[in-house]
C-alpha positions in Angstrom: -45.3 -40.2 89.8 -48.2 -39.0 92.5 -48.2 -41.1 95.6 -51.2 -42.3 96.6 -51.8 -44.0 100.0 -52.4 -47.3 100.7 -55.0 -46.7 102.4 -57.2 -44.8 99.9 -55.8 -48.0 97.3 -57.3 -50.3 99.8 -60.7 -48.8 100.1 -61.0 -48.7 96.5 -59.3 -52.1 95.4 -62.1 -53.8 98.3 -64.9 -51.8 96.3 -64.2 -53.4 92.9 -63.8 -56.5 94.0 -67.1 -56.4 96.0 -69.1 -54.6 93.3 -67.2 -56.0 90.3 -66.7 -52.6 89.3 -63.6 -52.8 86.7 -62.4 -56.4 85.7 -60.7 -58.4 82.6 -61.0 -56.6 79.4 -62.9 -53.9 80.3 -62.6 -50.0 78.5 -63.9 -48.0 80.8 -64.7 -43.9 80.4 -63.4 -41.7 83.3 -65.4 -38.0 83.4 -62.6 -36.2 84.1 -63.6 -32.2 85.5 -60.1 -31.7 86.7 -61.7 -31.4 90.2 -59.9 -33.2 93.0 -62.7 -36.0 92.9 -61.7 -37.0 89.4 -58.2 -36.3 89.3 -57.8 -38.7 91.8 -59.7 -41.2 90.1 -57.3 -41.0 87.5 -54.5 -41.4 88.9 -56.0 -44.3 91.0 -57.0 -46.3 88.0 -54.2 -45.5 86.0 -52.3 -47.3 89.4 -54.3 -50.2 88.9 -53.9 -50.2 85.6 -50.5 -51.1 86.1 -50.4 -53.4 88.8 -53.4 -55.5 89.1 -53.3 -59.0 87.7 -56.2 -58.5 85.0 -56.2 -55.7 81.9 -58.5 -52.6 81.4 -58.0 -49.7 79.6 -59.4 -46.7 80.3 -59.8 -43.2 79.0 -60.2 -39.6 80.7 -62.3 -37.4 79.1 -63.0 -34.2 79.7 -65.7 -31.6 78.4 -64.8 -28.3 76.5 -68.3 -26.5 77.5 -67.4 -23.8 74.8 -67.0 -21.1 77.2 -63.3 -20.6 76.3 -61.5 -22.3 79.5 -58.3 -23.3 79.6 -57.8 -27.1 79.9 -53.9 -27.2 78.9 -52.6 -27.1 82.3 -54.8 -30.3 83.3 -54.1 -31.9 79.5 -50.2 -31.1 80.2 -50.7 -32.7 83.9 -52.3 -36.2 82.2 -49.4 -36.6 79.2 -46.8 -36.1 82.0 -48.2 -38.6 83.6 -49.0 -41.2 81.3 -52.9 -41.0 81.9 -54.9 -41.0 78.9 -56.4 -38.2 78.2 -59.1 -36.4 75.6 -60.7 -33.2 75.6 -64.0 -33.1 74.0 -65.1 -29.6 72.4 -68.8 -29.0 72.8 -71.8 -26.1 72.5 -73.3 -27.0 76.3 -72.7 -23.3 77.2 -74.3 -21.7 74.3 -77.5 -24.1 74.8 -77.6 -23.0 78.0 -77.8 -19.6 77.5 -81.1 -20.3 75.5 -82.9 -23.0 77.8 -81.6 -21.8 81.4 -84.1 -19.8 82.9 -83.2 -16.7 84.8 -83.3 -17.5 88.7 -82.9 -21.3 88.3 -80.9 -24.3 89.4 -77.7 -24.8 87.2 -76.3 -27.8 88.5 -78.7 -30.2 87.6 -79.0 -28.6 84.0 -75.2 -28.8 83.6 -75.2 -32.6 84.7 -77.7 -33.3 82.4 -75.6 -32.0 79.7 -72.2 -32.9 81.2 -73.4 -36.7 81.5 -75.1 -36.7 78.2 -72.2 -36.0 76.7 -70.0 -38.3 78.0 -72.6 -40.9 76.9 -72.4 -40.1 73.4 -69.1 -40.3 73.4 -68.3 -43.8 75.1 -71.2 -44.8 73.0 -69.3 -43.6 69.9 -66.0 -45.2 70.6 -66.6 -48.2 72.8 -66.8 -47.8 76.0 -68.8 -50.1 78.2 -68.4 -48.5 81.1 -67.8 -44.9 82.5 -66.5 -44.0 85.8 -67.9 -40.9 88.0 -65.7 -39.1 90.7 -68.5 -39.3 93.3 -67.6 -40.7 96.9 -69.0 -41.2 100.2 -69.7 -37.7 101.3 -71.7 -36.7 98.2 -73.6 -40.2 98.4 -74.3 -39.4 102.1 -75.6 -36.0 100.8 -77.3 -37.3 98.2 -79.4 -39.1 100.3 -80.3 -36.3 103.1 -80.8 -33.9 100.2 -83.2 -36.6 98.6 -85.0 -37.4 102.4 -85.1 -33.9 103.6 -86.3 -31.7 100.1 -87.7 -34.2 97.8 -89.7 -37.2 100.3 -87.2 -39.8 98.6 -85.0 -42.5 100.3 -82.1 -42.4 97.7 -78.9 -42.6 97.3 -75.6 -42.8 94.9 -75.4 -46.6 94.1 -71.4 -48.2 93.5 -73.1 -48.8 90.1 -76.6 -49.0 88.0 -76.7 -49.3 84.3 -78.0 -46.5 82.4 -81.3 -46.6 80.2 -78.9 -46.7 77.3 -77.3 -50.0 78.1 -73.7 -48.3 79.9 -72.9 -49.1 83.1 -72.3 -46.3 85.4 -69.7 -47.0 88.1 -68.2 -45.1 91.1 -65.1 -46.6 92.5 -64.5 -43.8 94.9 -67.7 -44.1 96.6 -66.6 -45.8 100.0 -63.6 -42.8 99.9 -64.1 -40.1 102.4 -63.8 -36.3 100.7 -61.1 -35.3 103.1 -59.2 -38.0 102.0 -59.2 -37.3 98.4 -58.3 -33.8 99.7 -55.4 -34.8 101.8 -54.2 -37.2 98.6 -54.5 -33.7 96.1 -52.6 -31.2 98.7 -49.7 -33.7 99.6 -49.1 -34.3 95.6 -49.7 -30.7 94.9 -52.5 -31.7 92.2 -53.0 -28.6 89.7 -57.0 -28.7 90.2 -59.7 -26.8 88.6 -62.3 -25.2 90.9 -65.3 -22.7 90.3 -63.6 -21.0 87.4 -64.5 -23.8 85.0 -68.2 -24.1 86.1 -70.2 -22.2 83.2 -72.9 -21.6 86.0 -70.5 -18.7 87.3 -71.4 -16.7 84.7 -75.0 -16.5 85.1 -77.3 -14.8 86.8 -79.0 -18.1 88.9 -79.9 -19.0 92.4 -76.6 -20.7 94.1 -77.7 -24.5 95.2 -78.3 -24.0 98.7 -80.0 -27.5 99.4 -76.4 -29.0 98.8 -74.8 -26.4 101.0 -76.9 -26.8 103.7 -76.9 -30.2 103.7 -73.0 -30.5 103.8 -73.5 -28.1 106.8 -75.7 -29.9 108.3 -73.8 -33.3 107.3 -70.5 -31.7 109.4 -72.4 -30.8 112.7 -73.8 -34.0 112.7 -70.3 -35.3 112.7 -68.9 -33.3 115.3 -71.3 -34.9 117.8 -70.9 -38.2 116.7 -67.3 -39.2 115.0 -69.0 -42.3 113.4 -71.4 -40.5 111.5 -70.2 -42.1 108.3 -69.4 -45.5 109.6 -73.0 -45.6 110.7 -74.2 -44.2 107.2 -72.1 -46.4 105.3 -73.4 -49.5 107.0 -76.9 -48.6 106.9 -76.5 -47.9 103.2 -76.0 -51.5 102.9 -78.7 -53.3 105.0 -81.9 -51.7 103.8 -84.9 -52.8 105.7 -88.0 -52.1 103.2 -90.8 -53.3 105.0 -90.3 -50.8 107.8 -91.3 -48.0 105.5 -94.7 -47.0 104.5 -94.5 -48.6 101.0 -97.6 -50.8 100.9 -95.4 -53.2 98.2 -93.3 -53.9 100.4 -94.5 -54.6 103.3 -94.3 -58.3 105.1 -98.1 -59.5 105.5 
């Protein structure tokens, strides 16, 4: 058994109760990359799974992109541990070698087709709910990404139901990266990195914006330690009629 702090517990026992993320009776599908975001996940609600006062059950699911990884380790890592666990075969790498364009953006390709298909799946057996890996760093990039290239104010909600009816949900998203970090390296987590992204293997344009942004994110920081306290806190009082959005605005 993994230990997981009680800190990192805390943080994300206070988010489902204030979002009503995961509650009685729910089946709930966990995107599982075997990245440390998810992995952790997994562990966390297969932990509360066990000792919270109300029943879920949950499923991690994992996509086979058809490229020929290895996902034994990580499917050997869940049946030791008692987390349930599926690997879904499926043909996202071969469609991408027709649609990709040479030169172009992977990632958001590859989400598309990653999230797709773990859509169609909890559609097809049940699920009501899945569960993203994403936590406060990549909401807080999200967001500078979205402000600084694309003339947006968004972010990564806690949850938002899909236009298919599911409810998307992200119990890590008041978690800090470093600390899901810290929680992988002190249980010696056997993570998958780069190797498994089909992207690798062609010839497109690495996604700066995100790298610069988490650059940019970290220097910020260095000046002022409370970065993310601030950004967390202003993620939760939105003031809309100081923008320039004339439907919103207080006449």
């Amino acid at each position: 058994m993994i230990e997981i702090s009680k800190k990192l517990l805390k943080i994300v026992g206070k988010t489902n109760a204030k979002y009503d993320l995961v509650g009685e009776g729910d089946r709930v599908l966990l995107g599982l990359s075997g990245g440390k975001d998810s992995l952790m996940l997994a562990h966390i609600l297969n932990h509360r799974r066990r000792v919270t006062p109300f029943k879920f059950d949950f499923l991690a699911v994992t996509i086979d992109y058809g490229m020929g990884e290895d996902l034994s380790v990580l499917a050997a890592h869940c049946k030791a541990h008692d987390i349930p666990h599926k690997v879904v075969k499926t043909d996202i790498y071969e469609t991408a070698q027709e649609k990709i364009r040479e030169n172009s953006s992977f990632c958001s390709f590859f989400s598309r087709m990653r999230r797709g298909a773990l859509y169609r799946i909890a559609q097809e057996e049940g699920f009501a709910k899945v569960a993203l890996g994403h936590h406060l760093d990549d909401a807080a990039e999200s967001f500078f990404m979205n402000f600084l290239y694309n003339g947006a104010l968004r972010a990564m909600p806690p949850v938002y139901r899909a236009g298919n009816g599911l409810l998307v949900i992200r119990p890590l998203i008041m978690v800090r990266e470093r600390q899901l970090i810290d929680a992988a390296l002190h249980n010696n987590l056997p993570l998958i990195g780069d190797e498994a992204c089909p992207g690798m293997r062609f010839d497109v344009k690495m996604p700066h914006a995100r790298a610069a942004t988490k650059s940019l994110l970290a220097n910020l920081e260095k000046e002022n330690r409370q970065l993310f306290v601030s950004l967390k806190a202003a993620f939760e009082h939105i003031h809309e009629s100081t923008f320039f959005d004339a439907e919103r605005l207080e006449r």
